[in-house]
C-alpha positions as CSV (number, residue, x, y, z in Angstrom):
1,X,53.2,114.0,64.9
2,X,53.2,117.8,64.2
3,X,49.7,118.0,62.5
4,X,49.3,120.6,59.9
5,X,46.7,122.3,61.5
6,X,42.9,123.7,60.4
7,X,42.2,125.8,57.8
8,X,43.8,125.4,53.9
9,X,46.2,123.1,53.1
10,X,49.7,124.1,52.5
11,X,52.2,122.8,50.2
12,X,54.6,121.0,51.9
13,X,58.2,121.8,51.7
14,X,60.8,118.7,51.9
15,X,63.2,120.4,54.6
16,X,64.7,116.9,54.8
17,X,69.2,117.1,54.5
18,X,70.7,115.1,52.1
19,X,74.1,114.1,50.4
20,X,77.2,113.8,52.5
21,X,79.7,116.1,54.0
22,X,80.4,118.1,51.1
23,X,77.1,119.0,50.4
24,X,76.7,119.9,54.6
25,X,76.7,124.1,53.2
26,X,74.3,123.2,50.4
27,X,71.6,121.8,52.4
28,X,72.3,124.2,55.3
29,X,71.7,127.0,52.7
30,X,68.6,125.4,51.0
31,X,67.2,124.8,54.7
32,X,67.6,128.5,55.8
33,X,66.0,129.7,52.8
34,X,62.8,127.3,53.4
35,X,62.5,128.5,57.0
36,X,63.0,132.0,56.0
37,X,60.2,131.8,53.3
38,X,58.1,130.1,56.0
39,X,58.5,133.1,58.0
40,X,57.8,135.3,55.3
41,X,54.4,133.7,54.7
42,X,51.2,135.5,55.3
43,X,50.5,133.8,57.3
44,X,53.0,132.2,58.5
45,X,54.0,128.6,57.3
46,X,54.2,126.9,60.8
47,X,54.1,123.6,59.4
48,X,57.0,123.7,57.3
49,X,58.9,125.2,60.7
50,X,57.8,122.4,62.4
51,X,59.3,120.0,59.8
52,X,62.2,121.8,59.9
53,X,63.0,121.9,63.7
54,X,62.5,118.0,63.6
55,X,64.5,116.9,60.6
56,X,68.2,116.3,60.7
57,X,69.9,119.8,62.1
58,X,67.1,120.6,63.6
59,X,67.1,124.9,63.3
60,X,70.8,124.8,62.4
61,X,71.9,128.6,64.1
62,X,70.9,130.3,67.3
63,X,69.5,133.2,65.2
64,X,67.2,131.2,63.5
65,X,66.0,129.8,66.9
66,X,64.8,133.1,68.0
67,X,62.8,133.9,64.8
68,X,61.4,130.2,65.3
69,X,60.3,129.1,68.3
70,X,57.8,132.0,68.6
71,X,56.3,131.0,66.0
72,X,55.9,127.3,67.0
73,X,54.1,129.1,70.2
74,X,52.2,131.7,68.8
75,X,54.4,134.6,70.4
76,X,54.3,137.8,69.2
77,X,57.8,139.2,69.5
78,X,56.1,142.8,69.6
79,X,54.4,142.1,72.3
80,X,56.7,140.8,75.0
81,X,56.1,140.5,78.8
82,X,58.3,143.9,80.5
83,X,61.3,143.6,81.8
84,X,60.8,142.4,85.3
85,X,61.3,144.8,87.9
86,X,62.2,144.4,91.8
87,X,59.0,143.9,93.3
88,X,58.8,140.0,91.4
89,X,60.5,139.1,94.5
90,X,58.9,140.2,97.3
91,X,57.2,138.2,99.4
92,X,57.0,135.8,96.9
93,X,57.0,131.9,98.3
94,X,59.2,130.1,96.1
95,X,61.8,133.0,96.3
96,X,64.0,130.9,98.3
97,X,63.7,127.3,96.5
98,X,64.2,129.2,93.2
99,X,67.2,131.2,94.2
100,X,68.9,127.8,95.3
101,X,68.2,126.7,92.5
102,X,69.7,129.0,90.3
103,X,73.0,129.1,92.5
104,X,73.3,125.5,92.1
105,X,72.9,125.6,88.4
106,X,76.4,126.9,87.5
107,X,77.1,123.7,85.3
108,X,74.1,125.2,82.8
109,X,76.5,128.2,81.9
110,X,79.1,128.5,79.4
111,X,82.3,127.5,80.1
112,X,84.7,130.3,80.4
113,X,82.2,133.0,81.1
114,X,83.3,135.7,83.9
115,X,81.6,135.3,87.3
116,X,80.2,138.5,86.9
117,X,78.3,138.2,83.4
118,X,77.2,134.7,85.2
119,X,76.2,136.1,87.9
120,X,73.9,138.8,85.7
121,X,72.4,136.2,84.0
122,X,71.3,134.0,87.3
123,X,69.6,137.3,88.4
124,X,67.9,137.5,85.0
125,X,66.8,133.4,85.5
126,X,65.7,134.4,89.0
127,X,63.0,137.2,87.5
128,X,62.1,135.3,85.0
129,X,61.5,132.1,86.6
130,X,59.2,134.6,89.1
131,X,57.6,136.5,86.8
132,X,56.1,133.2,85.4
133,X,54.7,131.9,88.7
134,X,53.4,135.7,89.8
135,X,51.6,136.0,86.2
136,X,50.1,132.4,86.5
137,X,49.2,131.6,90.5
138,X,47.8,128.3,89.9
139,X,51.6,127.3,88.7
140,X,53.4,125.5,91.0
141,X,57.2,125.3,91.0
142,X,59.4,122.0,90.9
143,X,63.1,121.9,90.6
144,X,63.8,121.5,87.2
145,X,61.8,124.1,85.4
146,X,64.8,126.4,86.2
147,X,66.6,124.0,83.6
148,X,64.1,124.7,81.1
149,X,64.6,128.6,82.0
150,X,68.1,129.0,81.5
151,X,68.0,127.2,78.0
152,X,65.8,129.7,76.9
153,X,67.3,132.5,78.8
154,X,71.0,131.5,77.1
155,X,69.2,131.4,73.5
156,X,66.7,134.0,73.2
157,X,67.3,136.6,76.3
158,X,65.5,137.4,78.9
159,X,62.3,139.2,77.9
160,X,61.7,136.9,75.1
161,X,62.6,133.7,77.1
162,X,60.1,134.3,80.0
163,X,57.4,135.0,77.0
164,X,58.3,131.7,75.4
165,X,58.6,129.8,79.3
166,X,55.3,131.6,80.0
167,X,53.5,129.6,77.0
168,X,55.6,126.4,78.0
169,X,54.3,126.5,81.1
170,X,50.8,126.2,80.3
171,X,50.8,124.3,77.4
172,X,53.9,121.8,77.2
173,X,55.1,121.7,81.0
174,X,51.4,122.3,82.8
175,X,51.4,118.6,83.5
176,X,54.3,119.1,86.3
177,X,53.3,122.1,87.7
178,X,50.2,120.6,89.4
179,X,50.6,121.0,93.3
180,X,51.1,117.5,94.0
181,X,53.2,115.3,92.0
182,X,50.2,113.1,90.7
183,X,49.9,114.1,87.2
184,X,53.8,113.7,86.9
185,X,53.3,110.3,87.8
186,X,50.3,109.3,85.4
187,X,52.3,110.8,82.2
188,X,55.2,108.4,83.7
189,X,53.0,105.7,83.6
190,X,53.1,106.0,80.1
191,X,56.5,104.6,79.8
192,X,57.0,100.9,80.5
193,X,53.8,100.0,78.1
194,X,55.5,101.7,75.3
195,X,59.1,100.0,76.1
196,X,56.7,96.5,76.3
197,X,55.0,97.8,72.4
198,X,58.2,97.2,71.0
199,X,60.4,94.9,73.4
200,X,58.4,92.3,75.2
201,X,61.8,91.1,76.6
202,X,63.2,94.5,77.4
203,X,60.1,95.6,79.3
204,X,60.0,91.7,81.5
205,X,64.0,92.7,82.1
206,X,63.0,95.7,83.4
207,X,60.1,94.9,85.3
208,X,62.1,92.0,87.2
209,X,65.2,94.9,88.2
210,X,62.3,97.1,89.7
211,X,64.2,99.7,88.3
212,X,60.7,101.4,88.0
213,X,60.6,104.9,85.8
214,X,62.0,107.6,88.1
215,X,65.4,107.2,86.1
216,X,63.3,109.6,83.4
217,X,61.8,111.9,85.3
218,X,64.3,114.5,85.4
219,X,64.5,113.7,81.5
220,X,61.0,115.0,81.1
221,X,60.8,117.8,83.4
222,X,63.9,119.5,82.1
223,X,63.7,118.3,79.0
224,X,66.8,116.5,79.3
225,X,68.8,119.9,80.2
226,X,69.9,119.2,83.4
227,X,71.2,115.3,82.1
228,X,73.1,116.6,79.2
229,X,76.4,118.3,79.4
230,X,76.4,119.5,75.3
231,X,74.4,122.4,75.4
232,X,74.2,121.6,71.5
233,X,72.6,118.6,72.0
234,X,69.9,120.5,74.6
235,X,68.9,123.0,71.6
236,X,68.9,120.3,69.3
237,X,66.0,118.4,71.8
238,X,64.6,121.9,72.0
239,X,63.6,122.1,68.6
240,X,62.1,118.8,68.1
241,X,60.1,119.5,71.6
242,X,58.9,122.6,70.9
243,X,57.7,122.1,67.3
244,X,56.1,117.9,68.8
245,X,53.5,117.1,70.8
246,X,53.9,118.2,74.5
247,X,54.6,114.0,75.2
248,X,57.0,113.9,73.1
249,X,59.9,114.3,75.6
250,X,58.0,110.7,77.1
251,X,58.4,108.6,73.9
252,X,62.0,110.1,73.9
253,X,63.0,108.2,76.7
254,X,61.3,105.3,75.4
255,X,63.0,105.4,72.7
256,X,66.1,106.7,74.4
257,X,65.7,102.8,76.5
258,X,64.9,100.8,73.4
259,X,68.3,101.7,71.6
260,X,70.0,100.4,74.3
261,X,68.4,97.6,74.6
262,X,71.4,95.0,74.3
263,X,73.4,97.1,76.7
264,X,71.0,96.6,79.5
265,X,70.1,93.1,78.8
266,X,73.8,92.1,79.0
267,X,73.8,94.0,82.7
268,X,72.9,92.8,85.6
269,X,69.6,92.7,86.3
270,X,68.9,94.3,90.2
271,X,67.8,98.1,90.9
272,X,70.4,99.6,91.3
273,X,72.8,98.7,88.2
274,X,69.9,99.1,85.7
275,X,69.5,102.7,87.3
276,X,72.8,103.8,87.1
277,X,73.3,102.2,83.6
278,X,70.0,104.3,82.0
279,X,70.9,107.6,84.4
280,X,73.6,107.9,82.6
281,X,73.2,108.9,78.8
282,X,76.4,108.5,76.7
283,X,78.0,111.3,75.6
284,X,78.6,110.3,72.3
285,X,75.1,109.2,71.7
286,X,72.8,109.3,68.4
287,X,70.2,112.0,68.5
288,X,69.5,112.4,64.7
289,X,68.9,108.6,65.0
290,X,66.9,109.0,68.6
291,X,64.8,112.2,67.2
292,X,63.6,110.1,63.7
293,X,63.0,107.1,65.8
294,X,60.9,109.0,68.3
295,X,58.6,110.2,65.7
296,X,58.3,106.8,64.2
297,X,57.6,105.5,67.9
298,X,55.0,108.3,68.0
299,X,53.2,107.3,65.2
300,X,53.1,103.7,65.9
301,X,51.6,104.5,69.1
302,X,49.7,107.4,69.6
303,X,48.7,108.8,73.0
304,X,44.9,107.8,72.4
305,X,46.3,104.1,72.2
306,X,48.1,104.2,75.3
307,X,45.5,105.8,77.6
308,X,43.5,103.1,76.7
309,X,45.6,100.0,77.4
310,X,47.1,102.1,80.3
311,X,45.1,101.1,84.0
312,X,47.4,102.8,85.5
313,X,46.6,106.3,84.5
314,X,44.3,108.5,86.4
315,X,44.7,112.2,85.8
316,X,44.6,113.5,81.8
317,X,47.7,114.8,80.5
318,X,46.6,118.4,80.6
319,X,49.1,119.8,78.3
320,X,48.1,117.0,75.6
321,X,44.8,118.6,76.1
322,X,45.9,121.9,75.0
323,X,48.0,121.0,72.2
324,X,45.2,121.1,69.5
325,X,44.2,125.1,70.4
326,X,47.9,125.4,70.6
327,X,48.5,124.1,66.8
328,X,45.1,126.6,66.4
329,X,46.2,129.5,67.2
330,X,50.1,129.0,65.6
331,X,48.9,128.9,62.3
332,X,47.1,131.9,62.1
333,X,49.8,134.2,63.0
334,X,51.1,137.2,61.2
335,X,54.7,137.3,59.5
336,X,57.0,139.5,62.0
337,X,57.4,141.9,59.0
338,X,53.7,142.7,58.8
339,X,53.6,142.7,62.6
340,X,56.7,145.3,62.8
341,X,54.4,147.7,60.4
342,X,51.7,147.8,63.0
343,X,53.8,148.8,65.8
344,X,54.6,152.6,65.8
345,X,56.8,153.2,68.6
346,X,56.2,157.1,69.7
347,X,59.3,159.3,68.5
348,X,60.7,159.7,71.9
349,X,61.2,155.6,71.9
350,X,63.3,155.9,68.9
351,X,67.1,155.6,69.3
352,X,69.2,158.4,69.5
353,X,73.1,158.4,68.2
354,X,74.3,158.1,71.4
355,X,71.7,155.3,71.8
356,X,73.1,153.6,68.9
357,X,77.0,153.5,70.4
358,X,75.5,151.8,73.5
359,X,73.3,149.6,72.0
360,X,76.6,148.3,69.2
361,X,78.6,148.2,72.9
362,X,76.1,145.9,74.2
363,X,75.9,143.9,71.1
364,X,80.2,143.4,71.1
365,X,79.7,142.7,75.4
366,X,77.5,139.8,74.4
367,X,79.2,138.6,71.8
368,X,82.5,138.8,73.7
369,X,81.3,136.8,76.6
370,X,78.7,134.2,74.4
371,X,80.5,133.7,71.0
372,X,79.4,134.2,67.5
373,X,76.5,132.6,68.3
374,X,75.1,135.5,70.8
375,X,76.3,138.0,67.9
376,X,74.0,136.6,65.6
377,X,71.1,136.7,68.1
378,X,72.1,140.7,68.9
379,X,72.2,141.7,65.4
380,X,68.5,140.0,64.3
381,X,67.2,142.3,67.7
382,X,69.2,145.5,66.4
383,X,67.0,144.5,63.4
384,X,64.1,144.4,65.4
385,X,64.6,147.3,67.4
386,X,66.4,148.6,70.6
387,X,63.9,148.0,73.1
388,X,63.9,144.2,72.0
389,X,67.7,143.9,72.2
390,X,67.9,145.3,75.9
391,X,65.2,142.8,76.7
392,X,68.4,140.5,76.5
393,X,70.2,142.2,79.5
């Protein structure tokens, strides 16, 4: 499913977990230290990244996330998008949808956090959900992709989130931002014939409730953010999407149907019950299970195989179209230590003492409102430099 790329072949690493609880440090340890030396490569070992946001744990720690998921991208980290400043919103026409959007997304926030760190942060989703659509005009907005924005703003910050949403958006998510709904509708079309692959009887229950496939479509459009309420389980979706296929998120909720197969065949079998019944994921369900499922239900049926048996599609999937200068371009990329060397930042950008006490206050505000998990992220960008941690403000 991920594809190793052109260009030599690599030795693969087995970043697969083994062995039971007691061995749960052992393998995290062993894991890190593969991604680590993956990141170290010149160039970079994307394949083995991949691998390891799939397999079980996906990327394990919030730090490791923002060293990753550049690199899955192609992002250079040292070459971020500038802060954005007041003018993103003028005049812009989605101002309004976008900024209702945001206020309505209070769910998406931590529990517990102050109203006014909150309330920071939706400012921050409102630039950096604009900044997107001003740098690329021929986007068009749809609720939901503030979703996917404030997943990324949460894990990586701000200036590093609208680089990484600015490559989702034309790679992974271009297929929605069309400006009618068309495309949306073809890569939905998608679904029922790979339910019908594996369940003849499943897909005949299904297509007798007319339950049709709008129950997934805010599953693929926010990549299940706005569905799920364990922002865990979003990040651990987040590493398998960002390191798949851009359809990926599609066979997903395939699969997603398919493991509940005797639960909706025991149902009753109108609109309205199946909708509710497959609306509603279960809290306690089995994405370890769902994730190395998906990939098998990938392989069995590639995207090539269903646009042919599929009548119903009309428009290419253009983000499955870009995938293979995607996968390209990622593997060619620098390690960030070599990439740090070539970056001389003029003396007058380097931090002062008194820089340094506000720049360790920042890192203990974050941490305070966000958890050990934000620390982590704050200490790698100290790392990096100062001008990459106040991106995350």
């Amino acid at each position: 499913m991920t594809g190793a790329g052109p260009g030599k072949a690599k030795r693969r690493r087995n970043v697969t977990c083994s062995g039971g609880a007691g061995h749960s440090l052992s393998w995290r340890k062993q894991k890190s230290a593969l991604i680590h030396e993956a990141l170290t490569c010149d160039p970079v070992d994307v394949e083995t990244l991949r691998e390891a946001a799939v397999s079980e744990g996906g990327l394990l720690s919030q730090e490791i996330r923002r060293r990753v998921w550049p690199k899955l991208l192609s992002i250079n980290v040292f070459c971020l998008p500038p802060k954005p400043g007041p003018a993103i919103r003028t005049n812009h026409p989605d101002y309004n949808q976008v900024l209702m959007d945001v206020r309505r997304s209070l769910k998406r926030f931590p529990k517990g956090m102050a109203e006014a760190e909150r309330c920071v942060l939706q400012e921050q989703l409102i630039d950096m959900i604009l900044c997107v659509l001003r740098s690329y005009p021929e986007l068009h907005y749809y609720q939901g992709f503030h979703d996917v924005a404030v997943t990324l703003l949460l894990t990586v910050g701000l200036r590093l989130g609208t680089a990484i949403l600015q490559t989702l958006s034309t790679h992974h998510l271009r297929d929605f931002m069309d400006p009618t709904v068309e495309r949306t509708r073809s890569v939905l079309s998608y679904l029922m014939p790979l339910i019908q692959s594996e369940s003849p009887a499943l897909h005949h229950f299904l297509l007798r409730s007319e339950v049709g496939c709008i129950f997934a479509l805010s599953w693929l459009i926010t990549w299940y953010g706005h569905v799920l309420s364990d922002f865990h389980q979003v990040l651990r979706l987040y590493d398998f999407f960002l390191a798949s296929h851009p359809l990926t998120p599609l066979y997903c909720a395939a699969q997603m149907v398919l493991m509940r197969e005797t639960e909706v065949l025991q149902g009753d079998c109108d609109l309205p019950s199946v909708h509710q019944l497959l609306s509603q994921i279960p809290t306690n369900f089995p994405y370890e299970t769902l994730i190395s499922s998906t990939l098998s239900l990938f392989r069995s049926h590639p995207p090539s195989e269903l646009e042919r048996q599929t009548s119903l599609q009309r428009l290419k999937s253009i983000s499955a179209a870009s995938f293979h200068s995607l996968q390209i371009s990622s593997a060619q990329q620098r390690p960030d230590f070599v990439l740090r060397q070539q970056v001389s930042p003029p003396s007058d950008m380097l931090p002062t003492r008194s820089q340094n006490t506000l720049l360790k206050l920042a890192v203990w505000g974050i941490s305070a409102s966000l958890g050990a998990a934000a620390l982590a992220v704050t200490q790698t960008a100290l790392e990096w430099g100062p001008d990459l941690l106040l991106g995350l403000f």
